[in-house]
N, C-alpha and C positions, 0 to 999 in steps of 0.2 A: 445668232445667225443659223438659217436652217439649209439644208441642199439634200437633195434626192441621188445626189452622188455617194456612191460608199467608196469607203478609204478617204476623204477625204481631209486634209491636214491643215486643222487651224489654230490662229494666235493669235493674239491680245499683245497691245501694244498699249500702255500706260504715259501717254507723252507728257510731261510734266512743261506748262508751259507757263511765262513769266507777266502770266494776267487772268484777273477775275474779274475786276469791275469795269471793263466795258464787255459786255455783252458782245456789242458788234463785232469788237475783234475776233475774241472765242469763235463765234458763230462762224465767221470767215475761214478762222484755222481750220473751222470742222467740214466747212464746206471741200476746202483744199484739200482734204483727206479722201473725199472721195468723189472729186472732178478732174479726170486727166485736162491738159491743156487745152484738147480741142473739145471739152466741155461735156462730153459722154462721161458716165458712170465708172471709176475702176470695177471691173467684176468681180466679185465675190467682197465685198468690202464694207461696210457695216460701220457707222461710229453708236455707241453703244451708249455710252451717253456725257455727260460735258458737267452740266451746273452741281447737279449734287455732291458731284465733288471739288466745285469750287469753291474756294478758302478767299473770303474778304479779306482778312486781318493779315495774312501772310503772302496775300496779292497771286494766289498760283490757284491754275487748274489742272483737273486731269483729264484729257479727250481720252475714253479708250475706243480703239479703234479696234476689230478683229475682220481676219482676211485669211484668204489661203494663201496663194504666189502672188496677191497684189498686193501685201504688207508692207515690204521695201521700199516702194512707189508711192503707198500712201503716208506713208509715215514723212517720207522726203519732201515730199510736195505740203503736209503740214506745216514741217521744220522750216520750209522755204518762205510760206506764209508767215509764218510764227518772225520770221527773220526782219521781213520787211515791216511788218506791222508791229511790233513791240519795240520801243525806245528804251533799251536798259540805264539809259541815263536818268532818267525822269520817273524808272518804276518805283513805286514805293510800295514798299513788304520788308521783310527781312533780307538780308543781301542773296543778291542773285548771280547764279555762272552767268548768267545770257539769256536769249530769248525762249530758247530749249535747256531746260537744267538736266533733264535725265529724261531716257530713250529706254527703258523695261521692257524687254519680248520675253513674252510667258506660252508655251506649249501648251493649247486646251484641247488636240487630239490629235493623234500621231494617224499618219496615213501616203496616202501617197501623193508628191509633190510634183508638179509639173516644174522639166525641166526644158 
């Protein structure tokens, strides 16, 4: 993700989610990452990429998403996706916490945050 703004402070968010083979869900989760409710774009907010890091055999991908002040929002509105659309009963992989197993925020440039 590129911006014409200096200082400005971004993350990476690794959302470990509890499905690889259907596409459409992923695709969904990734779409929820970065469509607020009334369907406009969060700004600054980026999903970076989805398949290549999804794992058939262990049933999990990883969306990473990177944002500046919209990180919180996207990641939540994933998990919220991620919630309704994956059945932990029915997933098959190695055992899973839920439909979000782990939530990783990584610091990729320190700057100034709108508060």
């Amino acid at each position: 993700m590129s911006s014409s703004r200096l200082g400005l402070c971004l993350a990476a968010c690794l959302l470990n989610i509890s499905e690889a083979r259907r596409k459409y869900i992923v695709e969904n989760i990734a779409k929820a990452a970065l469509l607020e409710k009334n369907g406009h774009r969060y700004p600054e907010v980026s999903v970076l990429n989805i398949f290549s890091f999804s794992d058939q055999d262990y049933n999990r991908s990883i969306i990473i998403a990177a944002s500046v002040n919209e990180l919180g929002n996207s990641v939540l509105a994933a998990s919220v996706e991620a919630f309704k659309s994956v059945n932990v009963e029915a997933q098959e992989g190695i055992p899973c916490l839920g439909a979000v197993d782990l939530i990783p925020i990584y610091t990729l440039s320190r700057g100034q945050v709108d508060k």
